[in-house]
DRENDO-1510 file (C-alpha; in Angstrom, 1 decimal, always signed):
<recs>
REC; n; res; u; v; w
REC; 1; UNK; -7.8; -1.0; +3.6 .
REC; 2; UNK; -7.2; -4.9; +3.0 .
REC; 3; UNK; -6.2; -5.5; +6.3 .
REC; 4; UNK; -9.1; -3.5; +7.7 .
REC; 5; UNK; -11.3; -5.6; +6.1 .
REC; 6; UNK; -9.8; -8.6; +7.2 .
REC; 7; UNK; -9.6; -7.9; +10.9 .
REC; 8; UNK; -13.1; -7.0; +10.7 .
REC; 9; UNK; -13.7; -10.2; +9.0 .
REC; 10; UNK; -15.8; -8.8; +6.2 .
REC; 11; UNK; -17.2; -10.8; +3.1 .
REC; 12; UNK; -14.6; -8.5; +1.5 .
REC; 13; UNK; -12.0; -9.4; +3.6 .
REC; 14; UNK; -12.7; -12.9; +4.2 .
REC; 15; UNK; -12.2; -13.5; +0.2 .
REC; 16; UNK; -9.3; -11.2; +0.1 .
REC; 17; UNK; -7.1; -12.9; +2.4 .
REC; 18; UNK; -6.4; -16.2; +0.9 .
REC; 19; UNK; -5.0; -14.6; -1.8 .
REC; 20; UNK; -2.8; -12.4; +0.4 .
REC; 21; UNK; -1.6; -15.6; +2.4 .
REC; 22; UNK; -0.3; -17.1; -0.7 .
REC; 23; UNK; +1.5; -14.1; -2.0 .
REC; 24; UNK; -1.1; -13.1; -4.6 .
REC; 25; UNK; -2.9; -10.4; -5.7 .
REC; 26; UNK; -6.4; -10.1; -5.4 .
REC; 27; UNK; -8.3; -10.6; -8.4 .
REC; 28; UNK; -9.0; -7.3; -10.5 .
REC; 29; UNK; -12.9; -6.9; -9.8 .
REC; 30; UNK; -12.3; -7.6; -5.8 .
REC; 31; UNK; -10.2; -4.6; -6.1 .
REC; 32; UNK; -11.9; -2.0; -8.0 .
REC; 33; UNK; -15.2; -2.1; -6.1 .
REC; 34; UNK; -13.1; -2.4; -2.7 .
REC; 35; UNK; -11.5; +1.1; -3.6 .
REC; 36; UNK; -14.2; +2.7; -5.8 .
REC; 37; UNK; -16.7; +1.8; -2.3 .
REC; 38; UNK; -13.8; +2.9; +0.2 .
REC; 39; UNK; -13.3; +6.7; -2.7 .
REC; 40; UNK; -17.3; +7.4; -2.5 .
REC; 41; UNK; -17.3; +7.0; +1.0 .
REC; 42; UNK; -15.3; +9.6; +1.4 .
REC; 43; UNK; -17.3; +12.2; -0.2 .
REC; 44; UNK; -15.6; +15.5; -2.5 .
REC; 45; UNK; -11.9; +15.0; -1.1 .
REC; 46; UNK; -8.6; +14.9; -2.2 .
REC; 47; UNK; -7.5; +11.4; -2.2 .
REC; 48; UNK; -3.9; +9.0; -2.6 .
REC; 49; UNK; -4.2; +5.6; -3.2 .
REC; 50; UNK; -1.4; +3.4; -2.3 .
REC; 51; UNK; -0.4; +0.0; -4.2 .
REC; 52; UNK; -3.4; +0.3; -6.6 .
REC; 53; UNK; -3.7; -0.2; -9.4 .
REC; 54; UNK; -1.9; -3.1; -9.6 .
REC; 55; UNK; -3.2; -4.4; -13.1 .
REC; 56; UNK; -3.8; -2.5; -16.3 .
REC; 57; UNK; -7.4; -4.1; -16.3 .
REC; 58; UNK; -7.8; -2.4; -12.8 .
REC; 59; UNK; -6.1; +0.9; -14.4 .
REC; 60; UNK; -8.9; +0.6; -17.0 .
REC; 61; UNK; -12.0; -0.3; -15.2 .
REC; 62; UNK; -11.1; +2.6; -12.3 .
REC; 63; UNK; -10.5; +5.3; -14.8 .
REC; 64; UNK; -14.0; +4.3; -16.1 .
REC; 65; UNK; -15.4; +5.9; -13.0 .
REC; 66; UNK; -12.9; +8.3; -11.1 .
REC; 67; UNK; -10.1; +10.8; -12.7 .
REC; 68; UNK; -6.9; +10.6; -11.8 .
REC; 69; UNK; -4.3; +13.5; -12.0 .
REC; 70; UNK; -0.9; +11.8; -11.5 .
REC; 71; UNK; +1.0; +8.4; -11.1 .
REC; 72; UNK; +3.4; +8.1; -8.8 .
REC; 73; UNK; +5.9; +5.2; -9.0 .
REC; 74; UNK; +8.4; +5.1; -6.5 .
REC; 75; UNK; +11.8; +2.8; -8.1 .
REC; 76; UNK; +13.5; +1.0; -4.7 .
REC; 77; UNK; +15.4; -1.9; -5.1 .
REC; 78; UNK; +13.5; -5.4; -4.1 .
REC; 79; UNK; +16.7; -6.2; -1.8 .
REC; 80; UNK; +15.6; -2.7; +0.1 .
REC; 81; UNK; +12.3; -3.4; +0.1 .
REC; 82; UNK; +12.5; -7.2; +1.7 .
REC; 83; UNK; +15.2; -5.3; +4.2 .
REC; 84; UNK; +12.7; -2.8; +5.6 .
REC; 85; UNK; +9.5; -5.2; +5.8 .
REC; 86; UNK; +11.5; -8.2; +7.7 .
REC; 87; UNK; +11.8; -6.0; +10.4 .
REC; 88; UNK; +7.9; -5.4; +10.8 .
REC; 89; UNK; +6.2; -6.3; +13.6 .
REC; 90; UNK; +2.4; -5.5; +15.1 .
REC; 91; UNK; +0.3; -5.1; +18.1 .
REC; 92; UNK; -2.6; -6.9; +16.1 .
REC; 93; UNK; -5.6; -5.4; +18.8 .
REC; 94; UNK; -3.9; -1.9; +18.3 .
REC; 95; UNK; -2.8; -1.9; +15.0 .
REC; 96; UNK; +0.6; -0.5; +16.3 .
REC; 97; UNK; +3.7; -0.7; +14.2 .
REC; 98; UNK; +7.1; -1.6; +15.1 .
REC; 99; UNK; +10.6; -2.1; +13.0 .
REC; 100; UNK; +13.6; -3.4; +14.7 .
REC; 101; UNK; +15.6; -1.1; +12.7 .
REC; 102; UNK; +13.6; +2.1; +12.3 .
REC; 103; UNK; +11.2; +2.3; +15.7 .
REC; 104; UNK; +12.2; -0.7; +18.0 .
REC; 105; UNK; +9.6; -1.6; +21.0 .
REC; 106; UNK; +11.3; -0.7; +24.5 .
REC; 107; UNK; +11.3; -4.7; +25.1 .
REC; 108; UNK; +11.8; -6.4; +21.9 .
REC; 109; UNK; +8.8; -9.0; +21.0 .
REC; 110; UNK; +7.1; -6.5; +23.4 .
REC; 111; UNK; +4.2; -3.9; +22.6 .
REC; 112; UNK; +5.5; -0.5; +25.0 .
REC; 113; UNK; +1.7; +0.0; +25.7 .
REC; 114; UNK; +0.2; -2.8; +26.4 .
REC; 115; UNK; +3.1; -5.4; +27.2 .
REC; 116; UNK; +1.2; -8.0; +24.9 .
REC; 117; UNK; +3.5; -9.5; +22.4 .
REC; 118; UNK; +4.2; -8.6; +19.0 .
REC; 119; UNK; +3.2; -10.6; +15.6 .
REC; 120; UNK; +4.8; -10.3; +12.3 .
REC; 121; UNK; +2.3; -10.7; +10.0 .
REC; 122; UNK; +2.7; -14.1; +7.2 .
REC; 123; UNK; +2.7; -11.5; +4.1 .
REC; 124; UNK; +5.8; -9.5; +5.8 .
REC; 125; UNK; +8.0; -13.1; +6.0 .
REC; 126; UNK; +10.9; -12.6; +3.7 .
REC; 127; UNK; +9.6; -15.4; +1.5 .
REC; 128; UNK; +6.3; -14.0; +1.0 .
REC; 129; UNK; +7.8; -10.7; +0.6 .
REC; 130; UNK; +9.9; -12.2; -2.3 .
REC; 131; UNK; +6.9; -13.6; -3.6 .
REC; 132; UNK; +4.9; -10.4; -3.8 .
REC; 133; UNK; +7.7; -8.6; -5.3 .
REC; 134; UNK; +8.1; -11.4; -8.4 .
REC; 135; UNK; +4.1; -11.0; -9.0 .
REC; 136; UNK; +4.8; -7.2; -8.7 .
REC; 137; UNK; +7.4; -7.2; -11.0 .
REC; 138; UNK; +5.1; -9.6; -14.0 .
REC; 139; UNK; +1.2; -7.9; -13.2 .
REC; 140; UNK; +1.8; -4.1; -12.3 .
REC; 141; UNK; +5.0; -3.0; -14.6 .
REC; 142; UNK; +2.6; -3.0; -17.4 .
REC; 143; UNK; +0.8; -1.0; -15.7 .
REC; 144; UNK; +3.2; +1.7; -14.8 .
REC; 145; UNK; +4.0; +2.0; -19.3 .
REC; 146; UNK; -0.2; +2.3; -19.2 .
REC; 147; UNK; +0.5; +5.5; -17.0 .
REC; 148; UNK; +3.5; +6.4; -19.4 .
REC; 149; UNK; +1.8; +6.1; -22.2 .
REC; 150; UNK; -1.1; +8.4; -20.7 .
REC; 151; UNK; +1.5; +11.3; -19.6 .
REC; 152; UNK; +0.5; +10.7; -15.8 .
REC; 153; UNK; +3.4; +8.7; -14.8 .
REC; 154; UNK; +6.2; +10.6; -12.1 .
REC; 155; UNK; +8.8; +8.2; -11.1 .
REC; 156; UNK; +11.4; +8.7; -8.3 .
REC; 157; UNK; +13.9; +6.1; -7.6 .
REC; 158; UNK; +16.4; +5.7; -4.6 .
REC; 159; UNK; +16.9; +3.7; -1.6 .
REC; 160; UNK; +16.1; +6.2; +1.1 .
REC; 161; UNK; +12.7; +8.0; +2.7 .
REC; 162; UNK; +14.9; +10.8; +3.1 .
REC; 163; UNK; +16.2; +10.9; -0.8 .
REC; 164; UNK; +12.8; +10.3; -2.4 .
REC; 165; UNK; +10.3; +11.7; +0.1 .
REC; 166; UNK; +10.9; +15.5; -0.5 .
REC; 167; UNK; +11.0; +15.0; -4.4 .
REC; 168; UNK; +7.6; +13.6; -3.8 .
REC; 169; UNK; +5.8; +15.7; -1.6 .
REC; 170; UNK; +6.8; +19.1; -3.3 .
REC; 171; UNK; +5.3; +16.8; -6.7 .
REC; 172; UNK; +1.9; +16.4; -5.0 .
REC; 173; UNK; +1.7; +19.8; -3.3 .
REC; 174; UNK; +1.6; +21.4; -6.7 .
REC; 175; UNK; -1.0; +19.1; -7.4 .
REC; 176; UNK; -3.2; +18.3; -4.6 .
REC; 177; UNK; -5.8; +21.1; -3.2 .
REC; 178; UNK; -5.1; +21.7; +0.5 .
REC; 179; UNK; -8.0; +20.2; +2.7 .
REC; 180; UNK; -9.2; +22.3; +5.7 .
REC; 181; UNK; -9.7; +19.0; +7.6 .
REC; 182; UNK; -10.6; +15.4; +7.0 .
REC; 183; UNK; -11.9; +12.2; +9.6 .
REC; 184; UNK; -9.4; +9.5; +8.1 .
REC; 185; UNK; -10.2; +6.5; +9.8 .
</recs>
């Protein structure tokens, strides 16, 4: 949604990305009327959010205004985690992704549609990674004992998609109405 925001050069997403340059999180009240904007636009659906909250003041001023039924935190080692985003890369126009492990372009450097080349993005740099992962590890574990302390915190730890994906998906379909159909831009 960040990223959207950014491309499209928003107010929004003009303020957000100097922070994501540098490595940092976007302030708290940013954040919360980004996704509490981005929820009500979607009107009475199921939703996941992804990487927020980040803070316990975001876990606070949220819950003010939407319910949530469960916390997933998924435990993978930083070392994995700076592994699997070096090798991101991005047809910017497109928003195409690419991993030179995982799902390699035909030519490397190369988008296979468009034969344009292929950007990695500054926040996916190993040393920007890093320096996510070290604010991470200060300004959201907090959050995650907020979640324990509430009884909504699920935590799954391993290495692998393959080890941690099926544990979490037969968590969320117990939890999770099924939706007939849904636009997701």
């Amino acid at each position: 949604m960040l990223r959207a925001q950014i491309l499209q050069k928003t107010e929004a997403g003009l303020a957000t990305k100097k922070y994501i340059d540098k490595g940092e999180l976007v302030p708290d009240d940013i954040m919360v009327n980004l996704i509490l904007n981005e929820i009500h636009s979607l009107g009475h659906v199921s939703w996941l959010l992804d990487g927020f909250p980040r803070t316990v003041p975001q876990a606070i001023s949220f819950h003010k205004v939407e319910p949530v039924n469960i916390v997933i935190n998924l435990n993978i080692p930083f070392d994995v985690i700076i592994d699997r985003i070096k090798g991101r890369w991005l047809h910017l126009p497109s928003g195409r992704v690419y991993h030179t492990e995982f799902n390699p372009p035909k030519t490397p450097g190369i988008d296979d549609v468009t034969g344009e080349p292929l950007i990695q993005r500054d926040d996916d740099k190993p040393e920007t990674v890093r320096q996510r992962l070290e604010t991470y590890k200060r300004q959201t574990e907090p959050v995650l004992e907020y979640y324990k302390n509430s009884g909504l915190l699920r935590e799954f730890k391993g290495k692998y998609t393959n080890e941690i994906w099926p544990k979490v998906r037969e968590l969320l379909s117990t939890q999770m109405t099924p939706i007939a159909s849904v636009d997701y831009k």
